[in-house]
Each structure stands twice: as C-alpha cells, then as structure tokens.
ZAMARGU-4260 file (C-alpha; in steps of 0.2 Angstrom, whole numbers, plus 5000, padded with zeros to 4 digits):
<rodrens>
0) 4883/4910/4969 | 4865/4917/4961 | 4868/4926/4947 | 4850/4938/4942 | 4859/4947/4928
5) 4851/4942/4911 | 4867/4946/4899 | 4885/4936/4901 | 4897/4952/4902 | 4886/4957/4919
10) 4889/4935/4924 | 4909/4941/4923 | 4907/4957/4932 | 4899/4947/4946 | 4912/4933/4945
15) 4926/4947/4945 | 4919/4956/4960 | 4917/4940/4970 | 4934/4933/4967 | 4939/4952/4975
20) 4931/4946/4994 | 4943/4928/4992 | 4962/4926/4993 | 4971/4928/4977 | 4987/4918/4986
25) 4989/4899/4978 | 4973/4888/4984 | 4985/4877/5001 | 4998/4883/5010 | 5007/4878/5025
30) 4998/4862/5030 | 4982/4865/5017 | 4978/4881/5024 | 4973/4896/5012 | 4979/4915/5017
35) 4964/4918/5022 | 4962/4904/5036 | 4979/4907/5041 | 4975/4926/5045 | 4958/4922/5052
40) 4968/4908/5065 | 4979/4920/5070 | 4970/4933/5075 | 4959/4920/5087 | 4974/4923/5097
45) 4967/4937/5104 | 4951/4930/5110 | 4959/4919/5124 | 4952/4922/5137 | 4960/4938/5148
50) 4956/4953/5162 | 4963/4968/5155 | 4966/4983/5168 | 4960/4998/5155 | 4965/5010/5169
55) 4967/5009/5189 | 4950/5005/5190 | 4944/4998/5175 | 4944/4980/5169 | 4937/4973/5153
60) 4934/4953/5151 | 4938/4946/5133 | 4936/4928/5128 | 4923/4923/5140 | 4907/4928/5129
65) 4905/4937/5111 | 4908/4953/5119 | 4918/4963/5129 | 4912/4964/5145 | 4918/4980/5157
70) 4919/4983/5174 | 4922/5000/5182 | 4924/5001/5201 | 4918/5013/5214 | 4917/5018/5232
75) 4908/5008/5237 | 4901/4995/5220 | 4903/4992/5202 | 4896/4998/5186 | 4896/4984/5171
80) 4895/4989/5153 | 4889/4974/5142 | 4888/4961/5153 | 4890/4947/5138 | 4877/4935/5129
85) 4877/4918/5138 | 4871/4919/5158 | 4883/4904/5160 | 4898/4913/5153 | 4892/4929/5158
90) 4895/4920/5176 | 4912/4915/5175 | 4916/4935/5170 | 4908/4939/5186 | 4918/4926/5195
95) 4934/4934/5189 | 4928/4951/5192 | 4925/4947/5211 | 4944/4939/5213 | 4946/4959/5211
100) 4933/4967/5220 | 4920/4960/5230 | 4911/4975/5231 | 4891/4973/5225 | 4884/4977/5206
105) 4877/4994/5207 | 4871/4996/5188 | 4874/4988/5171 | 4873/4997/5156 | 4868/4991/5140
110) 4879/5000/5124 | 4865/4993/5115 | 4851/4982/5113 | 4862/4967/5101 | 4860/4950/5115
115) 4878/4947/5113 | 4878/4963/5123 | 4863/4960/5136 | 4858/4942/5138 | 4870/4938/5152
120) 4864/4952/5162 | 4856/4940/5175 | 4872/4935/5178 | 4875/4951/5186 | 4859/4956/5190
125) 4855/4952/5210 | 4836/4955/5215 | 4832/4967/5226 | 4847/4973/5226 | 4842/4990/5219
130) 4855/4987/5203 | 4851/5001/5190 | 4850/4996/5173 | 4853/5009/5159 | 4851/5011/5139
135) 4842/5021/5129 | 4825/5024/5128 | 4824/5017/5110 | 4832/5002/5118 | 4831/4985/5106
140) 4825/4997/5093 | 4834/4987/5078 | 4823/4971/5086 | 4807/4978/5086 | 4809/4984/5069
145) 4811/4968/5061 | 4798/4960/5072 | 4787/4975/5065 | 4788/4971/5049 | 4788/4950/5051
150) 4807/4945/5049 | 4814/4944/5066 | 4818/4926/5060 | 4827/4933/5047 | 4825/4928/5027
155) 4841/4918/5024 | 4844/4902/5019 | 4863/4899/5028 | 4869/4908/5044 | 4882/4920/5044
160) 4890/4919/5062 | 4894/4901/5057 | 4881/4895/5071 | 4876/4879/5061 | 4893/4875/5052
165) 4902/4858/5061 | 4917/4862/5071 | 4928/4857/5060 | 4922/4871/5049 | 4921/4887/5064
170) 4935/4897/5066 | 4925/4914/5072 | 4913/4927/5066 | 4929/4939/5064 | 4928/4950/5079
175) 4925/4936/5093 | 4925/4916/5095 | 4910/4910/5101 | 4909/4902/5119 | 4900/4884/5119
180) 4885/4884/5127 | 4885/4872/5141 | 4872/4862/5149 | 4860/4870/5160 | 4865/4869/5179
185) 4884/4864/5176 | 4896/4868/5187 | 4915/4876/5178 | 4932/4870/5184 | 4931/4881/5196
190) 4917/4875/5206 | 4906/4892/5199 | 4888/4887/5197 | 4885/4891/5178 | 4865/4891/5180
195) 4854/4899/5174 | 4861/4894/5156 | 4843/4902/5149 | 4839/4908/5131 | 4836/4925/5140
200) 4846/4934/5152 | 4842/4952/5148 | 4839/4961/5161 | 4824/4976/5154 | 4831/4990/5158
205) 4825/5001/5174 | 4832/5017/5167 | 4833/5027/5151 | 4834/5042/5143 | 4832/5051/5126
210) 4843/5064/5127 | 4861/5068/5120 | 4869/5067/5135 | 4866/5062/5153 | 4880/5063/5166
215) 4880/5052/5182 | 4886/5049/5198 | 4886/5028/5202 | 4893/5022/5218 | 4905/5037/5214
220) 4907/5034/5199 | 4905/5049/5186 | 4902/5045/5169 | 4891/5051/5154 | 4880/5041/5143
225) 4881/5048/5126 | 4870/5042/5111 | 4879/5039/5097 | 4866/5029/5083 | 4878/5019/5072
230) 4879/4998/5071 | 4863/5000/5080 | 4849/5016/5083 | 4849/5015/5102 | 4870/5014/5104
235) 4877/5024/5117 | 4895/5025/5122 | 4900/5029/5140 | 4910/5042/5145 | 4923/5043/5161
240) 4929/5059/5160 | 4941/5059/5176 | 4949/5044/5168 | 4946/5047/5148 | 4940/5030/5145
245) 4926/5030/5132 | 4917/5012/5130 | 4913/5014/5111 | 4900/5000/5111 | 4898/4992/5093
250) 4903/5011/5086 | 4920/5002/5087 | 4931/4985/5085 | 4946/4982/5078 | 4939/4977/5061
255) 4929/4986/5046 | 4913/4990/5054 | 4897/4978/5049 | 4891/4994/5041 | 4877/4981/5032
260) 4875/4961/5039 | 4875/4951/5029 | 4862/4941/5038 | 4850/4955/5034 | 4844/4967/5048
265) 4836/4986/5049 | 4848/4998/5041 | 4862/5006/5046 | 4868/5024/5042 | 4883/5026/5038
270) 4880/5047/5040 | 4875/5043/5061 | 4891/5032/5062 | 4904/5046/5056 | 4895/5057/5067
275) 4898/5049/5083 | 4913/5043/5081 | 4916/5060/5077 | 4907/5063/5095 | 4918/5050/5101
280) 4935/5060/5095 | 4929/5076/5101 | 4931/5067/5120 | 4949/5064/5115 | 4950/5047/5125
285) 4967/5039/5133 | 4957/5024/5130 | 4944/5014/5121 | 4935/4998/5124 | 4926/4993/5109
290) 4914/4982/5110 | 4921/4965/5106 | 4941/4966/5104 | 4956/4969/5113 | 4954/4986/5123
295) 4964/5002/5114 | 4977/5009/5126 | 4990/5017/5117 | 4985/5029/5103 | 4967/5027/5105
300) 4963/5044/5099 | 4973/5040/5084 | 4966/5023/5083 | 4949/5030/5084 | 4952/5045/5070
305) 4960/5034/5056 | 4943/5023/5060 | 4933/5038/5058 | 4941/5046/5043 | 4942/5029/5034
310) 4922/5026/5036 | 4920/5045/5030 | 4931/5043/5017 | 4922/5027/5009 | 4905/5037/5011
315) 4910/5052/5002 | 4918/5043/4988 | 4902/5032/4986 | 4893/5048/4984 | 4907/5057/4974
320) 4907/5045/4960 | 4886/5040/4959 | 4888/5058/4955 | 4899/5050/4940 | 4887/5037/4935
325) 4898/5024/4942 | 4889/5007/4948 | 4890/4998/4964 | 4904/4989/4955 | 4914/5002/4949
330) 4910/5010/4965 | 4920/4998/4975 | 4937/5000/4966 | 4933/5019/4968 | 4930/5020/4986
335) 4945/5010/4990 | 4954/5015/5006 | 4969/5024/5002 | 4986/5016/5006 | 4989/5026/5024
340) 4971/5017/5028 | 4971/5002/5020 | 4986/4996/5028 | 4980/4995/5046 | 4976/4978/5051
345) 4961/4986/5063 | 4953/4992/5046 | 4952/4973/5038 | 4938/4965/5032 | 4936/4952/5045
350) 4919/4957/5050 | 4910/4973/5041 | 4917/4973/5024 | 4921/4991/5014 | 4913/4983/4997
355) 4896/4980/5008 | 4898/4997/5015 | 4899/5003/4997 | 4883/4994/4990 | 4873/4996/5004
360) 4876/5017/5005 | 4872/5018/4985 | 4855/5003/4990 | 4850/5017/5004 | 4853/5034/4996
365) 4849/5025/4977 | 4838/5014/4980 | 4842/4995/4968 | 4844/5002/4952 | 4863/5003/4946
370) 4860/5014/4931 | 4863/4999/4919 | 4847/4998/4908 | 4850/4978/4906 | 4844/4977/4923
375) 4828/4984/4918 | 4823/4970/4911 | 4832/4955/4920 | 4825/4938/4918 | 4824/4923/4930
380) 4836/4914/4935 | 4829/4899/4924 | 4832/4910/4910 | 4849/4914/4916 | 4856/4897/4916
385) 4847/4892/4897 | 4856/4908/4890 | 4872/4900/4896 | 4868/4883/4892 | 4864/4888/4874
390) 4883/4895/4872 | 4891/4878/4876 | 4879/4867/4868 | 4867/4864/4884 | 4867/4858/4900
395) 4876/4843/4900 | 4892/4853/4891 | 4889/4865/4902 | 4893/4854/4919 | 4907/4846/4910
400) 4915/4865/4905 | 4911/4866/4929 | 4921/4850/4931 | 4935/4858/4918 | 4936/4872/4930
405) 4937/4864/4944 | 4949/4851/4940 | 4959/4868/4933 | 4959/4876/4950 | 4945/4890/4945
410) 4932/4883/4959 | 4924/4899/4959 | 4922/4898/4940 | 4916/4881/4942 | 4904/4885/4956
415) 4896/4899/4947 | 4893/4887/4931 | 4886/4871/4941 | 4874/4884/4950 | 4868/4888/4931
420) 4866/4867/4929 | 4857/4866/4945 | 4842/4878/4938 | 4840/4868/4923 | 4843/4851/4932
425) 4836/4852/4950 | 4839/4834/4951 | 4854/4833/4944 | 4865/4825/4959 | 4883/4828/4952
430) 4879/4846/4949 | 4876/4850/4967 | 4889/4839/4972 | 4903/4851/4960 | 4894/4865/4968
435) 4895/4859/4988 | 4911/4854/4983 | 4917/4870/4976 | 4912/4880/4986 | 4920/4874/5003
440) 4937/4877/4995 | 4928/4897/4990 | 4925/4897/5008 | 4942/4891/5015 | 4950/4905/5004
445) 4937/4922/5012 | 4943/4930/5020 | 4928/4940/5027 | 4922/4928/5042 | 4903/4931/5039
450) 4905/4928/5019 | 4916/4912/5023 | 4902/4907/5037 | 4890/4909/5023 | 4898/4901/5008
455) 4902/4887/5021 | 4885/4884/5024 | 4877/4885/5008 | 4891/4872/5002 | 4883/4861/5016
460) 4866/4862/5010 | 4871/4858/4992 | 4881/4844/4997 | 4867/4839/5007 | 4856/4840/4993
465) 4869/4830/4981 | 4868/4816/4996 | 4849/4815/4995 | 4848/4815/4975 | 4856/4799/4976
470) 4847/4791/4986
</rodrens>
C-alpha cells in the first residue's frame, strides 16, 4: 500500500483507515475462508442464471452477462433495455426471451453508454428490421471524456474487475459474476449459435434526445425515457407508467453505489445522483430493475428511498463537517451511515464503497488538500521509507520488524513496512515476496470486491517480481 505522507502519525492514520475497508473477524474461518469471502460467496448465489417476470409483461435476465438485461413485450414486438456486454451471451438471453415471445425486437434502449450495457446489442439487433435504438444524446459521454483527455486505457497498474486475477483468485466484481468469454462461432448446449462473439457489439444508437423527458409509444408499449445523470452523465431510467415499473439503469443495485471507481474514470456527482433517484421516487415505482441485480418487487419505493436518503445523508455530512475542518479521514467516521441504513445488506460495500464516496466528494468540492499543513510539503516515497528505516536501525531491521508482523498475524502491518523496504531495496527479492505474500491474505479478508480485485492483483505483480529477483 503506498504511503506519500512524509511524517509517521499520518503512516498510522493510513494504516488505521485501510484496516477499516478489511474484515476485523479472526484471519480463516470455516475451511480457510475470511468473513469477507464467505459474504462475497454467498451472495454469488444470486447471479445464477434466472428469467424473472418483473410484471405480466416484463422479464429481466440475470446471470447471463454483467448486466441485467429487460425485455418488455407489446402488441405486436419487444422493447430491450440493456441488452448485456458479450454478443455471445447476450444471444443466449435472446434465446430465452424467444421461449416466451416470438414476437420481433422493436427497439433497444441503452440506460447508459457503460459496454456491460451495450455491447451485446448485435445480439438483438436484426438489420433491416427497422429496430429503434434509443439513449441519450450525450450517449458514451463518460468514453469520450477520457479518450479527450488521453486515458481511455486507463492509468492503473492492477485491474479492479478482477479481469486478470487466475480463477482461483475471482469471485465477482460485487454486483455481478463475469460470464466466460467463449470462443468465436461456438455453438451452447442448446444448439444456439453464440457468433458473433466480437469485441464490439454496440449497436450506435438511431435515436436520442436531450430533453428531461420523452414519452413513447413502441409496439404499444408506453413508456418515458427520463435522464437521470448519476453513475454516468448520459443515464436515463425508463418509465412504464401503466405498469409502475422504473428500469433504474446503474442509478441503482443492490450495493453502495460506485460513487468514485476505483479503476479511475470522469467524475461522478454525487448532487446529480440524489436528484434522480429523487426523480425516480417521485414516479413511486411497484418495481425496480437495477441495473445489475436481482429485480425489486416488494417495497421497491422503500427500497429505492432508503437508497436515496443514505447517498444524501453521506453527502451532507461530508459537507457538514469540512465545514468543521475535518479531514477525509475523520470525514469517514463522521459520515457513517446511521444504524437504520447501515444495517441493510443492499447498502454494503460490495461494489461502491461509502469511504470512496466520502473522499471523492471532499477531492471534487475541495480539491486534494486535507487542511493538514504536513502535506504541504510531502516528500517522496524514497524519503518516506529512509525516515522509517532510520527509526529501527535501517532497512534490513526494518524487513525483519515486516517478517515479525507477519508471522504475528498483522499482514497489513507487515505489508505496509515491506513496501517501505522495497523503495529502498528495489532488488531486494524477499521483500517483494513478504509483500506479495501479504497482501493476498489483505485481499482474501476485503471485503469490497473492487479493493480485493486490486490488492489481489498487485499481490501478483509483487510476487512476480520476487520470482524474477531470483532469478
């Protein structure tokens, strides 16, 4: 974990807050598994894959792609909202879709411009067929924002979705398990030709809009597209106001919203995101489908308010107390959710985190600065790891004081002091190697599925590093 702070009472505020995202339960339970993996396995169990029937004549898909993928049935067609991320997968959706209607695709509608959402369109997408496809007008605004400014590859070392982890190291990314990609031009079990299995599968959209609201009539369908900037700036939720079913898009899934990734991306306000849910409340819905888990159909309005007033409550606390002077750090204690919130599983950290939320409001209202004057004047992290060394008698004492913390059960301790050796010794093989090795048990005890992806994979790069030291 990399330490910039220049002064050691700022190294143990950052060790104190990290041990805050990682389960404080004893290190293996139950056949060596940590709280935190045990949570994270259970709730897999409701990505298997399942049709549910929303309402008499809507149907949502989950466990065939990243995403919840809709079908709403009229006259005399269909109308899919999100139609997935893979083209192979996306197929298979289809497949079951047609077992219940063989009436055509009319339209599709993107909730936003994420690919988990768009790239199985071709899936759905017949040519010629006069399929309507509908978004915003700002469509893929969050893309072409960081291709603008040169990072649409993205500035991290390790991947949060857990993409390049091996499999015996994936559990999900927290609000979905990723499908395997199969090979281009197989055929499934059911004799469904998966092809095309393409990196692109989006379909550009044939129709936007840039008002509030837009109400439409599709295959007799009526519905509303509303926009509702939030996880993205061109979301929309749609509206079917003869069967209150609302289709929140990324506005909504059963965990704490991804208010900042941790994979880095255009921001996200926080302010947009209370207001449409806020919109989305004022519909008063018998039922939500969110944009990757198990559709809401008993209590959805309350479901959908607690959501609301949590992400509202955690903004105006932020603000509440930098009007205190209070740090990021502090901040995070003082936002917490109270109990009535902070009890409901659909509010956990197993996607968005509330202490990301936290920072990233006080980075975009605030700017970096925490008010501490130390970090006017931080050093490197060179510099970092020689004040430390000098406090145990060098670098060598220092790895030795690592190994004591490992073999002590503190691997986060010991992680954040064999990073420090690491700076000092860049060749230095066993320090990598108590790092690595560290921080896979860091990562079996996070909770927070993009964190644990994260951790997991920097532990890999380490231990790869270790591996070539020696050679």
């Amino acid at each position: 974990m990399i330490n910039r702070k220049g002064v050691i009472f700022v190294l143990v505020s950052i060790m104190l807050t990290a041990c805050a995202a990682i389960s404080t339960e004893p290190a293996q339970i139950e056949a060596g598994k940590s709280a935190a993996t045990k949570k994270l396995l259970d709730r897999n169990k409701m990505f298997e894959k399942r049709i549910y029937k929303v309402a008499d004549n809507v149907y949502t898909a989950l466990g065939y792609t990243v995403s919840a993928n809709s079908m709403i049935v009229g006259d005399d067609g269909v109308v899919i909202v999100d139609p997935g991320q893979l083209p192979a997968a996306s197929a298979l959706v289809r497949a079951e879709f047609e077992k219940i209607t063989g009436k055509p695709v009319r339209a599709i509608i993107y909730t936003h411009g994420h690919n988990d959402h768009t790239n199985g369109a071709i899936a759905f997408y017949d040519e010629d067929a006069g399929v309507q496809v509908w978004q915003r007008e700002n469509f893929k605004a969050e893309t072409r924002h960081q291709t603008d400014i040169g990072l649409r590859d993205g500035v991290r070392p390790s991947n949060t979705q857990g993409f390049d982890l091996p499999d015996e190291q994936k559990i999900s990314v927290g609000i979905a398990i990723p499908p395997p990609r199969p090979p281009r031009g197989s055929v499934n079990a059911a004799g469904v030709n998966t092809e095309p299995a393409r990196r692109s599968g989006t379909v550009n959209p044939t129709n936007t809009f840039d008002q509030d609201r837009l109400s439409l009539e599709i295959a007799g369908i009526k519905l509303d597209l509303v926009s509702a900037p939030g996880e993205t700036n061109d979301q929309l939720y749609v509206w079917l106001p003869e069967q209150r079913v609302l289709f929140a898009g990324d506005n909504f899934y059963q965990s704490w919203p991804n208010t900042y990734p941790l994979r880095g991306t255009a921001r996200r306000s926080v302010r947009d995101w209370v207001a449409s849910l806020a919109s989305m409340i004022a519909e008063k819905p018998l039922a939500v489908v969110g944009g990757h888990t198990t559709p809401i159909t008993e209590d959805a309005l309350t479901v959908l308010t607690n959501y609301h007033d949590a992400l509202k409550w955690v903004h105006d606390k932020t603000i509440e107390g930098a009007k205190k002077y209070l740090t990021p750090d502090e901040l995070v204690e003082y936002a917490a959710l109270p109990e009535h919130l902070a009890e409901l599983d659909y509010l956990q950290d197993y996607y968005g985190s509330l202490s990301g939320t936290v920072r990233d409001i006080y980075a975009q209202d605030l700017g970096w600065f925490d008010g501490n004057p130390l970090n006017l004047h931080r050093e490197n992290p060179v510099q970092q790891a020689q004040r430390i060394a000098e406090l145990v008698g060098g670098a060598d004492e220092l790895l030795k004081k690592a190994q004591a913390q490992q073999a002590s059960g503190d691997v986060l301790g010991a992680a954040q002091l064999a990073w420090h050796v690491t700076q000092l010794q860049p060749k230095n093989a066993d320090a990598y190697q108590l790092l690595g090795d560290a921080l896979v048990v860091v990562a079996e005890r996070t909770f927070n599925a993009p964190s644990r992806n994260y951790s997991y994979s920097s532990a890999n790069r380490y231990l790869k590093k270790a591996a070539e030291l020696r050679r």
